[in-house]
N, CA, C, O and CB atoms as a CASP TS submission, in Angstrom:
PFRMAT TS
TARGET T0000
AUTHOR 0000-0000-0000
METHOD Language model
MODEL 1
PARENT N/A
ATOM      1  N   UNK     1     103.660  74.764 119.939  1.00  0.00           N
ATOM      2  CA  UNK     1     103.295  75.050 121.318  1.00  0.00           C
ATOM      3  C   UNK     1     102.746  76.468 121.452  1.00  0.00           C
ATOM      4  O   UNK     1     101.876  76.834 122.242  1.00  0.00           O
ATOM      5  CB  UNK     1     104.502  74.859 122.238  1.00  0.00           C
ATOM      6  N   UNK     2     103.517  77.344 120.382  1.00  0.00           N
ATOM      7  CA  UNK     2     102.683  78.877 121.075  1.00  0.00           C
ATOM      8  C   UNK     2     101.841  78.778 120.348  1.00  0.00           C
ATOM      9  O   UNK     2     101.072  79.667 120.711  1.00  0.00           O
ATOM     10  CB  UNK     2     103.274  80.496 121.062  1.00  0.00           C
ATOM     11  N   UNK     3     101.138  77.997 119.009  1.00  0.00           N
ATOM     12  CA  UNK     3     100.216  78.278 118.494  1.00  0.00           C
ATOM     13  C   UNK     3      99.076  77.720 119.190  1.00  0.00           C
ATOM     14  O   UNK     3      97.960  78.172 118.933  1.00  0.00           O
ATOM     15  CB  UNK     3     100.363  78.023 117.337  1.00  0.00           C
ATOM     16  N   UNK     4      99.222  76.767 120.062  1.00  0.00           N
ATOM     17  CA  UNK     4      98.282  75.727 121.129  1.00  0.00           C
ATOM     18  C   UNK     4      97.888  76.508 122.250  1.00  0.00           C
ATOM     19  O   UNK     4      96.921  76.123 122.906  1.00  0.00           O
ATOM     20  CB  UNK     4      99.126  74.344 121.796  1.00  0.00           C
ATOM     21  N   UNK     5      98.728  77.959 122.697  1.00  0.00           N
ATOM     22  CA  UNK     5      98.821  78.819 123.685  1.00  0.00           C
ATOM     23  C   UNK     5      98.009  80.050 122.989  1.00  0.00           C
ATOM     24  O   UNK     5      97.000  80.340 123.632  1.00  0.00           O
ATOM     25  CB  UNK     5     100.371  79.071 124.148  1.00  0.00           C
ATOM     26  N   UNK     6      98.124  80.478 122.355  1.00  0.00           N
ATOM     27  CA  UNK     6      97.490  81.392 121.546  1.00  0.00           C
ATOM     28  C   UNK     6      95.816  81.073 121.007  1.00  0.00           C
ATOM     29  O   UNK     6      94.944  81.940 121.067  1.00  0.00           O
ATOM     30  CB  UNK     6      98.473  81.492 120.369  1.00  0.00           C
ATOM     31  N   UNK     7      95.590  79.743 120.509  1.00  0.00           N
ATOM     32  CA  UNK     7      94.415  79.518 120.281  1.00  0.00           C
ATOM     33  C   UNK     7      93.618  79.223 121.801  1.00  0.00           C
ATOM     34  O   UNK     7      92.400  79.277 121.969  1.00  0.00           O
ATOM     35  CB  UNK     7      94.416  78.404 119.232  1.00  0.00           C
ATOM     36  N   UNK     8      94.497  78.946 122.692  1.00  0.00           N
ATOM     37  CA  UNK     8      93.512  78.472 124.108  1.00  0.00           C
ATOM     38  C   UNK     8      93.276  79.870 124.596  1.00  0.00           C
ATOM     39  O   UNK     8      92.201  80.161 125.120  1.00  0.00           O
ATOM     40  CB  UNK     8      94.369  77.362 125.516  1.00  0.00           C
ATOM     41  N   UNK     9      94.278  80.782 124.437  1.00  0.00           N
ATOM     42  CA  UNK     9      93.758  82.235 124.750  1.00  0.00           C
ATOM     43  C   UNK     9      92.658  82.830 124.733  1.00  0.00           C
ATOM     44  O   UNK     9      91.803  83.190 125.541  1.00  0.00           O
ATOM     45  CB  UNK     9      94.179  82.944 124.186  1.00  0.00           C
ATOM     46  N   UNK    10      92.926  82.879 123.193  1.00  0.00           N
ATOM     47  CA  UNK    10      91.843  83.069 122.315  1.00  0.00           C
ATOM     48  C   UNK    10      90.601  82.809 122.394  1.00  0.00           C
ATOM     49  O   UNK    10      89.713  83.648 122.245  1.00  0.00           O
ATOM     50  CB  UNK    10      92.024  82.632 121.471  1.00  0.00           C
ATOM     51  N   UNK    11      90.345  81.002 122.763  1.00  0.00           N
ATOM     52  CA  UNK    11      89.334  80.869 122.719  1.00  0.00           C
ATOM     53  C   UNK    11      88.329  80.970 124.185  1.00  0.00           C
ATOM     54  O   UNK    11      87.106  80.829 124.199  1.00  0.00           O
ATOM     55  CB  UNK    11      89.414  79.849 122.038  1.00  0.00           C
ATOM     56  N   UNK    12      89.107  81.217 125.238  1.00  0.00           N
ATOM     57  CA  UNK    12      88.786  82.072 126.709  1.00  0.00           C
ATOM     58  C   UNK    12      88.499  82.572 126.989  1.00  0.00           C
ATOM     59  O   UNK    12      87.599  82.603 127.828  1.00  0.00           O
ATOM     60  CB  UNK    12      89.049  82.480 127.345  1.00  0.00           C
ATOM     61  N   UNK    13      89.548  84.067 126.048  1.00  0.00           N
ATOM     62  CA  UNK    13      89.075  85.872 125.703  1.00  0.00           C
ATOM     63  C   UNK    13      87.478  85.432 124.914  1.00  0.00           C
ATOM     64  O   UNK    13      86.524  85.801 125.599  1.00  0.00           O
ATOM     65  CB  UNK    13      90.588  87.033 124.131  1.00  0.00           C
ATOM     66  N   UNK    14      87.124  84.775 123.717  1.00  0.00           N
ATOM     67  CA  UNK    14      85.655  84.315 123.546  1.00  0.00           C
ATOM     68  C   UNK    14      84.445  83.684 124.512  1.00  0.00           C
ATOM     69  O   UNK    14      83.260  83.877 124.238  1.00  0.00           O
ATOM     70  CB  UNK    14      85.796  83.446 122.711  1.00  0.00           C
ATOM     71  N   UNK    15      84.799  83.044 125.472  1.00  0.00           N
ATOM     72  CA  UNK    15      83.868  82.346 126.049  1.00  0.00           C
ATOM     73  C   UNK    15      83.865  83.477 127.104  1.00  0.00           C
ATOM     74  O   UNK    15      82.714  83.562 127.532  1.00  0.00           O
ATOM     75  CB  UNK    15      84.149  80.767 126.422  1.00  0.00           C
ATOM     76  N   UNK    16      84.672  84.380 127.700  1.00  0.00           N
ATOM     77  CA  UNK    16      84.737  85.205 128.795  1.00  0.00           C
ATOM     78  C   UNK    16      83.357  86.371 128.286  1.00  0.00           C
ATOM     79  O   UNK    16      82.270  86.574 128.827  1.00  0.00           O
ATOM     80  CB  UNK    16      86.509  85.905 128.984  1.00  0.00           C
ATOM     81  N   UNK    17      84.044  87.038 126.898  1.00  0.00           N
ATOM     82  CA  UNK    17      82.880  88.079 126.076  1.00  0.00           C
ATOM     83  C   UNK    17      81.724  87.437 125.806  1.00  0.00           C
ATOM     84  O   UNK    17      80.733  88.164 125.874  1.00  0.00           O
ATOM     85  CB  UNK    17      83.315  88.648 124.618  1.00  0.00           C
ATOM     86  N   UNK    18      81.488  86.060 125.459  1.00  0.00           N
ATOM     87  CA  UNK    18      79.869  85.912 125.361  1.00  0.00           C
ATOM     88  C   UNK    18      79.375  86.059 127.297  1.00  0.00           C
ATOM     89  O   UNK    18      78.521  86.893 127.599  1.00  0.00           O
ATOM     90  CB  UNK    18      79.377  83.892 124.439  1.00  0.00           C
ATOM     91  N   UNK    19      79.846  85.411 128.106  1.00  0.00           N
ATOM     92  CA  UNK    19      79.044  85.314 129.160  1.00  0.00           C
ATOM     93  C   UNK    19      78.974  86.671 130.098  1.00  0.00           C
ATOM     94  O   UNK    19      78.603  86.836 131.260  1.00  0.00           O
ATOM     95  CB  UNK    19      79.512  84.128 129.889  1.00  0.00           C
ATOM     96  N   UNK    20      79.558  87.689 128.966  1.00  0.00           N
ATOM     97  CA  UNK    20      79.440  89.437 129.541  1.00  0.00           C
ATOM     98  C   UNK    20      77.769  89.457 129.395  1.00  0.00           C
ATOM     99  O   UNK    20      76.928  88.624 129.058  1.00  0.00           O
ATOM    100  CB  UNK    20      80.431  90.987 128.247  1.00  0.00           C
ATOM    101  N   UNK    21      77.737  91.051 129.891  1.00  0.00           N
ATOM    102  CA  UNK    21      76.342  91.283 129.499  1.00  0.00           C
ATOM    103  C   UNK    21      76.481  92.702 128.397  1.00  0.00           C
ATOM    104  O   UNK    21      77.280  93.632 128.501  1.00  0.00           O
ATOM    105  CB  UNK    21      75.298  91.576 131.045  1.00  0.00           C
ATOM    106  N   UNK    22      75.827  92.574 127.749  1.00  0.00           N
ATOM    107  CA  UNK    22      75.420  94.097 126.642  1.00  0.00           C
ATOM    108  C   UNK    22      75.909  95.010 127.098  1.00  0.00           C
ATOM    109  O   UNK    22      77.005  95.413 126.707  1.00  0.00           O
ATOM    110  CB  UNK    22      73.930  94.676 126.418  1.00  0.00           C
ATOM    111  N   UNK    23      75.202  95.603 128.086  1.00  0.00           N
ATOM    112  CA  UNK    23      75.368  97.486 128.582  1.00  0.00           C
ATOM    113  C   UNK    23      75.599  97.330 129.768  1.00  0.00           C
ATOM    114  O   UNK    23      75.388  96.340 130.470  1.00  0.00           O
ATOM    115  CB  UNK    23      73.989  98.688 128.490  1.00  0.00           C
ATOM    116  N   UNK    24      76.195  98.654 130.112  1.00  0.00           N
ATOM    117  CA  UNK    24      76.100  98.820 131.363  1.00  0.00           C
ATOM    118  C   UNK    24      74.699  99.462 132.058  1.00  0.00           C
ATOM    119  O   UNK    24      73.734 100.020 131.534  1.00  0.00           O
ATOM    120  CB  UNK    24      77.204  99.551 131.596  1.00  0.00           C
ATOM    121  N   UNK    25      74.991  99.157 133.397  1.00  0.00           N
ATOM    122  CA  UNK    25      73.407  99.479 133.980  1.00  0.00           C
ATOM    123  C   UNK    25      73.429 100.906 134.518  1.00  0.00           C
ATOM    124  O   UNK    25      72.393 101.572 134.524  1.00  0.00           O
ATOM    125  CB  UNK    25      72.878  98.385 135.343  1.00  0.00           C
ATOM    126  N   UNK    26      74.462 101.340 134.921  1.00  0.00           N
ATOM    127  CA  UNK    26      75.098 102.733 135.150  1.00  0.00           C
ATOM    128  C   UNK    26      76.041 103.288 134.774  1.00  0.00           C
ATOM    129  O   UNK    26      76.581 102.722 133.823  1.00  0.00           O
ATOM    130  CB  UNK    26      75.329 102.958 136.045  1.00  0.00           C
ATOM    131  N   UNK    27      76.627 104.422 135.198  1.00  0.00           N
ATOM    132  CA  UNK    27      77.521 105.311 134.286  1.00  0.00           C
ATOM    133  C   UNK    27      78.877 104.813 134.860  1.00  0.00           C
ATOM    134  O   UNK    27      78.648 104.153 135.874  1.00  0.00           O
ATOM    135  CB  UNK    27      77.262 107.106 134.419  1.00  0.00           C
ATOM    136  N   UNK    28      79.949 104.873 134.638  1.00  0.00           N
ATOM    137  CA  UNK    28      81.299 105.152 134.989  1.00  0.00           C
ATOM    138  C   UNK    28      81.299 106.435 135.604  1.00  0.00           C
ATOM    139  O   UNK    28      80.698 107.425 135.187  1.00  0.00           O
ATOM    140  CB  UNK    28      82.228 105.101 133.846  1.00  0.00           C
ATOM    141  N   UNK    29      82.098 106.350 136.747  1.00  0.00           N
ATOM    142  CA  UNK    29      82.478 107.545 137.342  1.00  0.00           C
ATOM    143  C   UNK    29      83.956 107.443 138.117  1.00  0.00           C
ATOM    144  O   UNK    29      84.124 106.875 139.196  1.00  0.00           O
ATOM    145  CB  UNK    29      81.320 107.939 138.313  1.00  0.00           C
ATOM    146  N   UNK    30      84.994 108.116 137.331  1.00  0.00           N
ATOM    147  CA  UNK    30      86.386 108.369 137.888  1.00  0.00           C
ATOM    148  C   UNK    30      87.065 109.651 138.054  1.00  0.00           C
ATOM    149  O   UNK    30      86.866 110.766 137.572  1.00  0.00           O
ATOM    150  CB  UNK    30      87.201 107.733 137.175  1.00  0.00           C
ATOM    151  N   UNK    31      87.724 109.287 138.682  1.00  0.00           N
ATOM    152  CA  UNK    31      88.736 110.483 139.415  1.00  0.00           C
ATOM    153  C   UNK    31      89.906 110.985 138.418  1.00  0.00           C
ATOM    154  O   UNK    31      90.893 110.294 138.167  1.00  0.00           O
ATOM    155  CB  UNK    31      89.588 109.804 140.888  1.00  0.00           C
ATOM    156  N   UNK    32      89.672 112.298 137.871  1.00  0.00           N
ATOM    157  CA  UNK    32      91.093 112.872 137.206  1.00  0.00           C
ATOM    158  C   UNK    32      92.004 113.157 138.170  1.00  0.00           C
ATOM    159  O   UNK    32      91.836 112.830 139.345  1.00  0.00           O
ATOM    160  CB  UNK    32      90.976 114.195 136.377  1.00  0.00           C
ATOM    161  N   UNK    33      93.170 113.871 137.677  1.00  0.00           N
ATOM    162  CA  UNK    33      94.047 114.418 138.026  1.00  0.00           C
ATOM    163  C   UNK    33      94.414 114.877 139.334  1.00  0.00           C
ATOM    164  O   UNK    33      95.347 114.514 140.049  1.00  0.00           O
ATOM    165  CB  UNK    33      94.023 115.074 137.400  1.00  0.00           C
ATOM    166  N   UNK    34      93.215 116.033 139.592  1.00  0.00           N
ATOM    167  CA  UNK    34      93.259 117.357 140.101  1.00  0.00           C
ATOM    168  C   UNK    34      92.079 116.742 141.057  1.00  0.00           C
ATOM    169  O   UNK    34      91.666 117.541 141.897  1.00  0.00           O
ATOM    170  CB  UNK    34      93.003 118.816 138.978  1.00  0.00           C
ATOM    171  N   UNK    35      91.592 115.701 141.059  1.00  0.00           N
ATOM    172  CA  UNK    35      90.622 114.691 142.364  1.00  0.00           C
ATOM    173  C   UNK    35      89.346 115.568 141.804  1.00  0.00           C
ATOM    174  O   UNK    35      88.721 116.062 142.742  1.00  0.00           O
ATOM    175  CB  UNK    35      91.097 114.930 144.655  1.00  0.00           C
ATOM    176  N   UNK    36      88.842 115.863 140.603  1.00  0.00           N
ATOM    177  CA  UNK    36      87.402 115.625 140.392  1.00  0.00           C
ATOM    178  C   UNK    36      86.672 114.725 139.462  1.00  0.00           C
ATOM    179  O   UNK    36      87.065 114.358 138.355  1.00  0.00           O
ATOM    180  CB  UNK    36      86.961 116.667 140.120  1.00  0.00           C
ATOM    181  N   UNK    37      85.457 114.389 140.110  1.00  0.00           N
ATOM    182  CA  UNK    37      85.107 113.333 139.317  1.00  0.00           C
ATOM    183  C   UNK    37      84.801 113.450 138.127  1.00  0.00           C
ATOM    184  O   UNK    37      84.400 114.547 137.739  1.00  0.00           O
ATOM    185  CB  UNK    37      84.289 112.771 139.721  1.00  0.00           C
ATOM    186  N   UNK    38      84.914 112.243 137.129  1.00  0.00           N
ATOM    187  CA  UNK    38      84.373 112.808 135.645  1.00  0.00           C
ATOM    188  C   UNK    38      83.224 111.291 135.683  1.00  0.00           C
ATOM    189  O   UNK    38      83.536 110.209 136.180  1.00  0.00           O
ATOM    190  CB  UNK    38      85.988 112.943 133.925  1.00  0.00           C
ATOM    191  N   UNK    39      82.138 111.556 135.141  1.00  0.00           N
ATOM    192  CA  UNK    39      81.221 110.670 134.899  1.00  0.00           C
ATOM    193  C   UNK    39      80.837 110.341 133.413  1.00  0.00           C
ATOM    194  O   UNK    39      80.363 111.259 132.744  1.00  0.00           O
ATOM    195  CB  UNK    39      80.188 111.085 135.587  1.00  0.00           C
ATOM    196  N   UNK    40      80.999 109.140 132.860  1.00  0.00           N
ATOM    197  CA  UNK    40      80.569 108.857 131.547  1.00  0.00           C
ATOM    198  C   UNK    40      79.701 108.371 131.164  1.00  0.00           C
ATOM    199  O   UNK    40      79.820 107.148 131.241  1.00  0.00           O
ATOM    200  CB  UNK    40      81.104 108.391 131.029  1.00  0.00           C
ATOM    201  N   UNK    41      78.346 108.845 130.544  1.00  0.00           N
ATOM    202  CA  UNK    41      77.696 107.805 130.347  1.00  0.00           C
ATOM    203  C   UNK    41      77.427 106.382 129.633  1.00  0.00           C
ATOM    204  O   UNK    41      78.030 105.819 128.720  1.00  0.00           O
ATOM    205  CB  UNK    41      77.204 108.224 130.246  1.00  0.00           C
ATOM    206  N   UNK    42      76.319 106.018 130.374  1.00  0.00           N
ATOM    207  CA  UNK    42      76.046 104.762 129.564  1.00  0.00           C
ATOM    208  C   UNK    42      75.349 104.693 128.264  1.00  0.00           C
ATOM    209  O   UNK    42      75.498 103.536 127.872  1.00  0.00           O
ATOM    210  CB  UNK    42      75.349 103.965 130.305  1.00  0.00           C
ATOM    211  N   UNK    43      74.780 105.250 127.553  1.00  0.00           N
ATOM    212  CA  UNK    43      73.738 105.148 127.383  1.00  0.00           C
ATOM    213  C   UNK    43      74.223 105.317 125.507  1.00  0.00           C
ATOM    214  O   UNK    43      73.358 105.227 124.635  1.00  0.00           O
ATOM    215  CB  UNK    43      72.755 106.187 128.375  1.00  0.00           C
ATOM    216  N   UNK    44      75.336 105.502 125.261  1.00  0.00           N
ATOM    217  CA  UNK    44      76.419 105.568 124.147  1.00  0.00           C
ATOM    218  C   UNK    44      77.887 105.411 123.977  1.00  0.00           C
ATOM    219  O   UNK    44      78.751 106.250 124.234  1.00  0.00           O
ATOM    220  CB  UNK    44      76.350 106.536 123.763  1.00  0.00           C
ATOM    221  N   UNK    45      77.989 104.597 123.658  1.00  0.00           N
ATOM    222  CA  UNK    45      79.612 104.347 123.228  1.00  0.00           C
ATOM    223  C   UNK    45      80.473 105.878 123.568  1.00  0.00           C
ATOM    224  O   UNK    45      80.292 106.993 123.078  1.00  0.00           O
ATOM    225  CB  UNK    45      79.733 103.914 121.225  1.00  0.00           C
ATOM    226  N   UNK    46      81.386 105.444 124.526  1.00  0.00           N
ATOM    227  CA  UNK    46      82.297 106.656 124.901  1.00  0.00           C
ATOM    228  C   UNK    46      83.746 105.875 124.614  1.00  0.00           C
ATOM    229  O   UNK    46      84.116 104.703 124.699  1.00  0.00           O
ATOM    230  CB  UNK    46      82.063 107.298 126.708  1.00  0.00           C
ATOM    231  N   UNK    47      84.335 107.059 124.252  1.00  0.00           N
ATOM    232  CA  UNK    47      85.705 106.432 124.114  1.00  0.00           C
ATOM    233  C   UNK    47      87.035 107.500 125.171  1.00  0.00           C
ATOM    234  O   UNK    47      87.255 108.683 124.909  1.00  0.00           O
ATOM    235  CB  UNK    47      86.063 106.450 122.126  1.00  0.00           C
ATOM    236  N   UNK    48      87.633 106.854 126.136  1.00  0.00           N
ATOM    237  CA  UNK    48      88.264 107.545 126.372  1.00  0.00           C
ATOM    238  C   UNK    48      89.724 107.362 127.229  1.00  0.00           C
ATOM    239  O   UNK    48      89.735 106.269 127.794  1.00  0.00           O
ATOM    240  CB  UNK    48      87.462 108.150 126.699  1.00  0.00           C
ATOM    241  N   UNK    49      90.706 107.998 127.418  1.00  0.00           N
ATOM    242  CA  UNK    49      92.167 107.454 127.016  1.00  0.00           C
ATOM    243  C   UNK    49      92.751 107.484 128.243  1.00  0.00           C
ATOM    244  O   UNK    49      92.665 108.556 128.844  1.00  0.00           O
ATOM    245  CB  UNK    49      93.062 108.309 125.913  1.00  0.00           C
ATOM    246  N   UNK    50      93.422 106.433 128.862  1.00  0.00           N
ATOM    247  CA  UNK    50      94.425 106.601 130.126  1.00  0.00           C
ATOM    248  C   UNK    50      95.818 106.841 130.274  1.00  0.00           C
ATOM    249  O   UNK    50      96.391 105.784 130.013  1.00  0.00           O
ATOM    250  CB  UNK    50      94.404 105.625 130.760  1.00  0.00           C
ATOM    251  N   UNK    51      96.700 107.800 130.591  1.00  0.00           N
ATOM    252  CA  UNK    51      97.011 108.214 130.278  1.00  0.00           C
ATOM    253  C   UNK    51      97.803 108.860 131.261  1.00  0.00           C
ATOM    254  O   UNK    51      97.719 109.965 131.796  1.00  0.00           O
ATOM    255  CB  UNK    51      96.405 108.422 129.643  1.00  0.00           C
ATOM    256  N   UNK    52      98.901 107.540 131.415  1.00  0.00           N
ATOM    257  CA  UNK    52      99.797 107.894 132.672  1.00  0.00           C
ATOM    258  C   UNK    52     101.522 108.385 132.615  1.00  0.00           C
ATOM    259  O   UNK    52     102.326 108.451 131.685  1.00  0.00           O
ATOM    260  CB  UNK    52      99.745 106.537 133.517  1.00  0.00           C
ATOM    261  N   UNK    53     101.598 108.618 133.791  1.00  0.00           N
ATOM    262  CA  UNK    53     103.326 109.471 133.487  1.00  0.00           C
ATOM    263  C   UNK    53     103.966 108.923 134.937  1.00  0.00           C
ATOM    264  O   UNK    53     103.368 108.887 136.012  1.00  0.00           O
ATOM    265  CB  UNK    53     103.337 111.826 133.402  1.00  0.00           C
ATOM    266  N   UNK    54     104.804 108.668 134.777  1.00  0.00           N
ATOM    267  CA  UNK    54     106.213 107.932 136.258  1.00  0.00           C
ATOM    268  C   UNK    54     106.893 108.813 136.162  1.00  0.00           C
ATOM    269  O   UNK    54     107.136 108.986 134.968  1.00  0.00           O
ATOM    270  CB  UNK    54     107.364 106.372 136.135  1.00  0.00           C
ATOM    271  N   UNK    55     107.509 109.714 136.942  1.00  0.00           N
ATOM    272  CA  UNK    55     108.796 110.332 137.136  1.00  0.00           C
ATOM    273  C   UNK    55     109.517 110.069 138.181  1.00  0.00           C
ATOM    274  O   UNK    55     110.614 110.609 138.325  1.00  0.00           O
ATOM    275  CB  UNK    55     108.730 111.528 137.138  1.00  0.00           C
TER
END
């Protein structure tokens, strides 16, 4: 049964990524910390980390 659950996943997470598109058409733009924006572009693979704290 979880292997029947796991492959239907699987094969979902696949059909979901083909009917994506390539690139994005614009940049990302979010809010740090301290409320200024940071903008990333598109136009190259960016990698970057989220990176939360609860107290």
């Amino acid at each position: 049964m979880k292997l029947r659950i796991a492959l239907l996943s699987l094969a979902a997470v696949l059909i979901l990524a083909a009917c994506g598109q390539k690139g994005l058409k614009e940049s990302i733009t979010l809010v740090n910390q301290d409320n200024e924006k940071v903008t990333f572009p598109s136009e190259k693979p960016v990698l970057f980390f989220f990176i939360t704290g609860y107290t």
